[in-house]
Backbone as CSV, one residue per row, in Angstrom:
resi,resn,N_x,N_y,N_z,CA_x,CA_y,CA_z,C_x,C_y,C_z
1,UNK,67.254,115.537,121.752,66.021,116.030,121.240,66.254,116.347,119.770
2,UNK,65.075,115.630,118.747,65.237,116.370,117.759,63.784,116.808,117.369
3,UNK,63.569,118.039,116.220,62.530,118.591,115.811,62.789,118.021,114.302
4,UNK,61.356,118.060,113.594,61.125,117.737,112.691,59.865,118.767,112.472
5,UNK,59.540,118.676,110.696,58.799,119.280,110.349,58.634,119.207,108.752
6,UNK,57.560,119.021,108.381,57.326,118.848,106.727,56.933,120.255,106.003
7,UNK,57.939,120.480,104.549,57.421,121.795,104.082,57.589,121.114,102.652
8,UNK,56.502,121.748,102.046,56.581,121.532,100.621,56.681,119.718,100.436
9,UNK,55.917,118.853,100.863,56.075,117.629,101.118,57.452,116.874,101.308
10,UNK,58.614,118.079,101.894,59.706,116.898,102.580,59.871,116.980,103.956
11,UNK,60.290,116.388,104.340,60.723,116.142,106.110,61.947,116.371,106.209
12,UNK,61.773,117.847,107.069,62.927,118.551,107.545,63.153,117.633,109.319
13,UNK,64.822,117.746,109.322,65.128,117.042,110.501,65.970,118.422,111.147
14,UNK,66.572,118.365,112.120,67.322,119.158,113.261,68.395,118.484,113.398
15,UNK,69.470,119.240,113.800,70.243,118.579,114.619,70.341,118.337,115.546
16,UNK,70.718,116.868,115.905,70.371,116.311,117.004,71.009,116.867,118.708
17,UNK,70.042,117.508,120.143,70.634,117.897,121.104,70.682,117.175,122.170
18,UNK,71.621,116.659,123.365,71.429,115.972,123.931,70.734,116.451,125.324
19,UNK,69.682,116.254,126.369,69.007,117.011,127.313,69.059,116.045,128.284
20,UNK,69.217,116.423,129.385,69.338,116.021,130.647,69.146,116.529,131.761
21,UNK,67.986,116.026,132.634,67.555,116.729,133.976,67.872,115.970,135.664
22,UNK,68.335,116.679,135.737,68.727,116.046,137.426,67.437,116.338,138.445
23,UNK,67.408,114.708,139.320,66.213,114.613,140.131,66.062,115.766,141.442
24,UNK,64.436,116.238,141.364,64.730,117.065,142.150,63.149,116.948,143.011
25,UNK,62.853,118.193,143.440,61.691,118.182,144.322,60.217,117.844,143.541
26,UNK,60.544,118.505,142.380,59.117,118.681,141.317,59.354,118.241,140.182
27,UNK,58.074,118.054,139.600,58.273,117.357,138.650,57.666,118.381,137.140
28,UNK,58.105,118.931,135.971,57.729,119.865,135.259,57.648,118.924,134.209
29,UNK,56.803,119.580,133.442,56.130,119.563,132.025,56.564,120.316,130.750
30,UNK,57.215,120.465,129.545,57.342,121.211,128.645,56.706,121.232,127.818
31,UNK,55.583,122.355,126.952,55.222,121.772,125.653,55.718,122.739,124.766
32,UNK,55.898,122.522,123.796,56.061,123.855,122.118,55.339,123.631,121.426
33,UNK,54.756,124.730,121.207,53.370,125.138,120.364,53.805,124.741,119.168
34,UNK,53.169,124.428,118.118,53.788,124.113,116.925,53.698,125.395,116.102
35,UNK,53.595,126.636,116.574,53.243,127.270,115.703,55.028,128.289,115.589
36,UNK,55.986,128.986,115.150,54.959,129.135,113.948,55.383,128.040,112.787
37,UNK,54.795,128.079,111.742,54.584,127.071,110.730,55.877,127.375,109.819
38,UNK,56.426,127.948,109.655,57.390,128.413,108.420,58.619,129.057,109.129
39,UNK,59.771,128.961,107.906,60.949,129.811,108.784,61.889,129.826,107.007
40,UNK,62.876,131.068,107.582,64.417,130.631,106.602,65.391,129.935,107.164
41,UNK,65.944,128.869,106.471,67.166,128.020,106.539,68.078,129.253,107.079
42,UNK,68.707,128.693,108.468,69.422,129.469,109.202,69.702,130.396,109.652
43,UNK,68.200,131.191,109.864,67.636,132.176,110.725,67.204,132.062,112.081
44,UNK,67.375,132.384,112.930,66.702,132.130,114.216,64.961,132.134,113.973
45,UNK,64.584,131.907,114.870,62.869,131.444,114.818,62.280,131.880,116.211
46,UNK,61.740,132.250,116.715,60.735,132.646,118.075,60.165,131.698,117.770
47,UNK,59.458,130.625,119.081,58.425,129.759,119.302,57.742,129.907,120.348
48,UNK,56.988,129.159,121.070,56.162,129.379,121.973,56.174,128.409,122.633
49,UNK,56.519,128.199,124.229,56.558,127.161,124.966,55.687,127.249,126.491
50,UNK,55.268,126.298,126.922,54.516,126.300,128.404,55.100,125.370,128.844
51,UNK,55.382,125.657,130.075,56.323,125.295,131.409,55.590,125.155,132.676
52,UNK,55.106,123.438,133.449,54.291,123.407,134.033,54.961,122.535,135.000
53,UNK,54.241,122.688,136.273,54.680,121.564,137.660,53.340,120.908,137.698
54,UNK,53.781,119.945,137.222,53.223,118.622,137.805,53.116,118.040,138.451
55,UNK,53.431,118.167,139.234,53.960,117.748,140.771,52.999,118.552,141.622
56,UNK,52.402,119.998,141.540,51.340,120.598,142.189,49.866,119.810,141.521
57,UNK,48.809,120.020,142.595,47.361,119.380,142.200,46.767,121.018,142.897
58,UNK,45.760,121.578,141.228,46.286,120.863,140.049,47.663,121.682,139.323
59,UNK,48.385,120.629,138.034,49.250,121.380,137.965,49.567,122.876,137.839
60,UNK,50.583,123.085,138.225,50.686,125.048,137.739,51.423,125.255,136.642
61,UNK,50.994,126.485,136.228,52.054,126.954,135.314,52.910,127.573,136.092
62,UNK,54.506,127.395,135.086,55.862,128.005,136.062,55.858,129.597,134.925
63,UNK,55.650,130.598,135.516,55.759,131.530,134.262,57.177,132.229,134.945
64,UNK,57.540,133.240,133.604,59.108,133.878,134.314,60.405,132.925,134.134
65,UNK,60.459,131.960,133.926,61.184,130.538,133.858,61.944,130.959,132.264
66,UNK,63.303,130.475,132.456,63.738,130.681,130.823,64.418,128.984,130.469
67,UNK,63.871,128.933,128.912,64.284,127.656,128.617,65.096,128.140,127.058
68,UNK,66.017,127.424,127.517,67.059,127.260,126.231,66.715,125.763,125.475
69,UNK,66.864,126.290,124.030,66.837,125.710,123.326,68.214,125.433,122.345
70,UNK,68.851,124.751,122.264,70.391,124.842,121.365,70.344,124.035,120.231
């Protein structure tokens, strides 16, 4: 996974993480909010993510769930 993001008209890149999920009963959804918009070079950052099963009709949200990000 990588993130990207434009400030001041350049394109910031991430370093690159590798992610991998093993098959299981359900099937989930991740999204990250794009917000927030700004940060300092090598500060941690809070974001905002929703975590959903797809696999339920209709899907659910999984709340309580922790996702790492590295």
């Amino acid at each position: 996974m990588v993130a990207t993001a434009t400030a001041a008209g350049a394109t910031l890149t991430s370093n690159s993480v590798n992610v991998s999920w093993t098959a299981g009963k359900h099937v989930t959804f991740l999204t990250v909010n794009a917000s927030p918009q700004g940060g300092i070079v090598n500060q941690p950052v809070s974001v905002v993510a929703s975590l959903a099963d797809v696999t339920a009709s209709p899907p659910t949200a999984l709340a309580g769930q922790t996702i790492s990000i590295a």
